[in-house]
Structures are given as structure tokens and as C-alpha cells.
C-alpha positions, 0 to 999 in steps of 0.5 A: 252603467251610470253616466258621467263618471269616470271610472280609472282605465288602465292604459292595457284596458285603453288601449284594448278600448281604442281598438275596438274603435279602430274596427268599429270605424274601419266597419263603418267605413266598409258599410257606407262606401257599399251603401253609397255605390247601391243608391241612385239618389245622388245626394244620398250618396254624397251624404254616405261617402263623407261619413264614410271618409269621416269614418276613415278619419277617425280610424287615421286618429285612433291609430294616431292616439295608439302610437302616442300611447306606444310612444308618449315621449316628445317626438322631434324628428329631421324630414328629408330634402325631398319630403320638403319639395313634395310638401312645396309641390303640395301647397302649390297643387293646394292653392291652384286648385282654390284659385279653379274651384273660385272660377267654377263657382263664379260660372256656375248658376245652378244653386246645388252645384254653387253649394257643393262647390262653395264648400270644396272651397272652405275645405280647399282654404283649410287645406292650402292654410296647413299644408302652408304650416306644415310646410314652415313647420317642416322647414324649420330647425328642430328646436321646440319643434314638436311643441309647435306642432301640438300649437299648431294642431290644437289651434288651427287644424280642425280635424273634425269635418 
């Protein structure tokens, strides 16, 4: 198979491609968690669980690209009241935990937990910052909403690590 040439797909052929990923994913992610639960090593295990969520992730947005493929018109949709407050409990949950990981991190001394606890921090910014968004983004009316989630996905959500 030559490489760098992009040989037309058909969207039936696409999606038959995506697919295949799904399941490839979905074995992955079914591997590594029983790889993970037969180590000892600690480290060895954390290391397999967060390719194994990777795995599950990739899966989420294989399944993303199958309901855009389904469905390629804009979707502008209205969220209920009580969706809204879940989302306002969330960013709450989200920057309560930042605020206890930072005080973890500041008692702790061992530089290996100072590590794992430093990077649940950037994760835990990450996520209070678009649960923030998402929570504006629910709130507001609906116009030109939909452009404004494609904004917000490509420029600030990293959905990759």
C-alpha cells in the first residue's frame, strides 16, 4: 500500500472504516484494564489504566464522528433547566476539587506523588475551564450556538491526553 495517497472512500466504505476502529478500540480498552488488574508494579498499571481510558475515549469519539456522518446537518438543540443545574453543581464539584488537589500537593513531600498529584491538577484546570464553558454555553440563547461549540471544541478542548 503506497503511502501518503488519499485514495476517495466512499461515506458507506467510511463508515464500515470507523467501525472497525470502534471495535479495535473497544478490544484495546478490554485488554489493558485485564492487563492492568494482573500487575504488581504500580506504576506499570497506572500507565496501562490511562491508555485504556485513552482507548475508551477514542471509542466516545469514533462514535461522535458516526452521529455527525448520520447526521451532517447543524445540530442547535435547547437543554432543560435541570440539565443546566447538573452542569452548575459540576463546575462547582470541578473547582473544589482543584482547590483540595492544590492543598494535597502542597503537604506532600514524596516527589512521586507530587508528580501524579501535579498532573491531576492540569487535568482538573482543564476540566473546571470546559465544564465553565460549557456551562455558558448551555445558558445561552440558541442563536449561532452550534458555531460556537465547533469554536470552543477546536480551540480550547483538548481532547487528546
Amino acid at each position: 500500500m503506497a503511502q501518503g495517497i488519499n485514495l476517495p472512500v466512499s461515506q458507506h466504505s467510511f463508515k464500515g472504516m470507523i467501525e472497525e476502529q470502534i471495535e479495535n478500540e473497544r478490544k484495546a480498552t478490554a485488554l489493558l484494564y485485564d492487563s492492568a488488574k494482573k500487575t504488581g508494579n504500580t506504576v506499570i498499571r497506572l500507565m496501562l489504566y490511562q491508555l485504556a481510558v485513552d482507548s475508551m475515549k477514542h471509542g466516545h469519539m469514533l462514535n461522535t464522528i458516526l452521529r455527525l456522518l448520520e447526521s451532517p446537518s447543524k445540530e442547535v438543540r435547547s437543554e432543560s433547566e435541570h440539565f443546566r443545574r447538573v452542569l452548575e453543581k459540576h463546575v462547582e464539584i470541578e473547582r473544589k476539587m482543584l482547590v483540595d488537589f492544590e492543598r494535597i500537593f502542597d503537604v506532600t513531600e514524596d516527589s512521586r506523588i507530587r508528580f501524579i498529584i501535579q498532573n491531576i491538577i492540569a487535568d482538573e484546570k482543564r476540566h473546571h475551564a470546559i465544564a465553565r464553558r460549557v456551562y455558558e454555553l448551555v445558558c445561552e440563547d440558541e442563536k449561532g450556538r452550534d458555531e460556537k461549540w465547533w469554536d470552543f471544541l477546536f480551540r480550547y478542548s483538548r481532547l487528546a491526553g
